[in-house]
N, C-alpha and C positions, 0 to 999 in steps of 0.2 A: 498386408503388403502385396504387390501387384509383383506377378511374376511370369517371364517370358523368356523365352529362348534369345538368345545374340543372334541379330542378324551379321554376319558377315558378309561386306561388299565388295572386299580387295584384299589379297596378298601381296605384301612385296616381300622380295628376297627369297632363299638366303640368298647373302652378299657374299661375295667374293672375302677371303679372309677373317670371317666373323662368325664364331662358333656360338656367340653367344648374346642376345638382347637383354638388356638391364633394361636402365633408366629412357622415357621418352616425351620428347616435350617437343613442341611446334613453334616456328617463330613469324608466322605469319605467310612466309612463300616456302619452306620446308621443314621436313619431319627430321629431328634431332635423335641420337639413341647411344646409349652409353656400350662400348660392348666389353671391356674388361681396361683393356689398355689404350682405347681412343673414343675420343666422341666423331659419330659420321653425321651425315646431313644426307639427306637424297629430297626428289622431288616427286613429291606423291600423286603427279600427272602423269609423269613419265615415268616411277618408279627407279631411275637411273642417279647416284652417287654421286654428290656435288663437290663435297667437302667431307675430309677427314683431320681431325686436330690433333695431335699427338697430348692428349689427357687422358688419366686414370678415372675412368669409372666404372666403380663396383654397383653402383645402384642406381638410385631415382634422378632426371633431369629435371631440370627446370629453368624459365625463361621468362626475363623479366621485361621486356621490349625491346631491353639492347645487350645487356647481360645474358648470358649461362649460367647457372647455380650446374654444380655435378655435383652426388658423395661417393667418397673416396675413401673407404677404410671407414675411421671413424670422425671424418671430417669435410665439410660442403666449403667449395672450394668456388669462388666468381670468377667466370671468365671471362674476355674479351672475346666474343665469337672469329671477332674477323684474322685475330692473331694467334691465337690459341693460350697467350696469356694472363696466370692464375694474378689477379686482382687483391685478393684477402682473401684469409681461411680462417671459419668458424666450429667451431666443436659442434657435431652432430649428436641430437640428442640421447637417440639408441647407444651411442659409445661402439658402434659398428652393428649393430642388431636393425641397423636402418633400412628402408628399402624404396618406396615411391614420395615423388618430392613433387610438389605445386607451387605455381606464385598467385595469389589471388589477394590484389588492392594494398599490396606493401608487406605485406608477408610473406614467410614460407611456409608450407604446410607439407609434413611430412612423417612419411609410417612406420610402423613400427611391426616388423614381422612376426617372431616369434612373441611380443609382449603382444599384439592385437591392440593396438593404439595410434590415434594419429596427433600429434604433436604442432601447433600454432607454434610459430619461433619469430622472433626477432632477427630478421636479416645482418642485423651489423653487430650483434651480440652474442646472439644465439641462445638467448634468455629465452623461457619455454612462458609462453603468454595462458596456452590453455590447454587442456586434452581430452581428446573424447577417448572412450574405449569400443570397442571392435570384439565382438564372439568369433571372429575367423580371424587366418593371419590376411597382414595386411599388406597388399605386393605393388601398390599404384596409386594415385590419389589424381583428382584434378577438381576444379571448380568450373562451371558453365553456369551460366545465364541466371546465379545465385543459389545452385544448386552445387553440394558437396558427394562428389560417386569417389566411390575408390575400388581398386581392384582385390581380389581373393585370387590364392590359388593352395589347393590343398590335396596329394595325391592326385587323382586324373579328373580332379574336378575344380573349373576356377566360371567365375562369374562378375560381373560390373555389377555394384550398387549404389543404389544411390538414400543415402542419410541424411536424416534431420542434424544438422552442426550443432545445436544444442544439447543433443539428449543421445547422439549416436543409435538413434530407431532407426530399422531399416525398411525405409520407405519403398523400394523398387528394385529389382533383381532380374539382371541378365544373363543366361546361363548361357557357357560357352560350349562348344561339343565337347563331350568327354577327352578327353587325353590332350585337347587344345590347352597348354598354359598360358597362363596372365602374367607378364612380369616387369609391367609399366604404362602408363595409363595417361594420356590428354587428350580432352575434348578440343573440335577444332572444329571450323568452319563449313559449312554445307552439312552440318548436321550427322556430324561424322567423333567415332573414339579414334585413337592411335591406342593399340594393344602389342604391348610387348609381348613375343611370345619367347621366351626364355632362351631354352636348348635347340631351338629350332631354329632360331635364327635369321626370323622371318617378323615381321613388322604386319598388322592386320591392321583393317578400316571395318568399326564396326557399327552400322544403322544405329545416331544417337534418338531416343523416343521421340517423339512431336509432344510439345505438352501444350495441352488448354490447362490456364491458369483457372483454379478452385478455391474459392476463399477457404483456409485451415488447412490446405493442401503442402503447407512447409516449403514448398518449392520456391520461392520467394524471399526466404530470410536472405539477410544482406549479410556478405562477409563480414563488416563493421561490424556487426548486432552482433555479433557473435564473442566479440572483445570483452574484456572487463576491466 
């Protein structure tokens, strides 16, 4: 396993009124983040507060091109971004034990904290397609460029890694500074994480690796491949 220190490139926040970062997810011109009782939006150029939606989220975001997924309690709720209205609600796997939520090619994919699991779901069902398991808890997930990373965070140690979807090996480890929490996780554009950072209240950009592609390198399985 290859392991290195997290570059961090950028802070934003804390924000005005927001004690706390959960869930965060990108939707193409800004960074989304759950913070207990509302989803905000800012713009990660200017770091300045676009949109605030009046929705409950306790955990992981996610965004499907035009949709919001938030979880809430023990349930992932689709939202209209532009209205702040809830769509349909599916049963979260965890039963409320849930925490970081991805969309990658028609699914959702989402973690499981204290069990150390990440859960393949069915968007309109909430039927559990697959699950890898995790040696650490599990605080973030997101998919790039065919790779599956998800966040850790445990006492004053949290880190991005990046997994084989097959076999849950742990291929790559980002370690973040001590006392920094991880508590949401999307990969985004210009080669950049979106890192929740919890109690802090503060949203990070962190240097995602360069990769030259290695044949047997796992970097490469395709989210499909991974269905059964």
């Amino acid at each position: 396993m290859k392991r290195s220190a997290a570059e961090i490139i950028r802070e934003y926040g804390p924000f005005p009124g927001v004690d706390r970062v959960n869930g965060v997810t990108f939707d193409g011109r800004h960074v989304w983040f759950a913070s207990g009782d509302k989803l905000n939006a800012f713009d990660p150029a200017s770091g300045k507060m676009v949109r605030t939606l009046d929705v409950v989220g306790h955990a992981g975001t996610a965004f499907d091109g035009r949709h919001l997924f938030q979880i809430a309690e023990d349930r992932i709720q689709k939202i209209d971004p532009k209205t702040g209205r809830v769509l349909a609600t599916i049963a979260a796997p965890g039963g409320g034990g849930d925490s970081g939520m991805a969309w990658a090619e028609g699914t959702l994919w989402v973690g499981q904290y204290r069990d150390r699991k990440i859960h393949q779901i069915d968007p309109q069902t909430g039927a559990i397609l697959r699950t890898i398991e995790s040696n650490r808890f599990v605080t973030g997930v997101t998919w790039v460029d065919g790779e599956l990373w998800h966040g850790t965070w445990e006492g004053d140690e949290s880190e991005l890694r990046r997994i084989d979807p097959r076999t849950g090996e742990v291929l790559e480890s980002l370690s973040m500074p001590l006392g920094v929490g991880l508590s949401g996780l999307e990969a985004a554009g210009g080669g950049r994480f979106f890192c929740g950072g919890g109690s802090s209240g503060k949203v990070r950009a962190v240097r995602r690796p360069r990769r030259v592609a290695t044949a047997g390198s796992g970097s490469k399985i395709s989210v499909d491949a991974t269905r059964k």
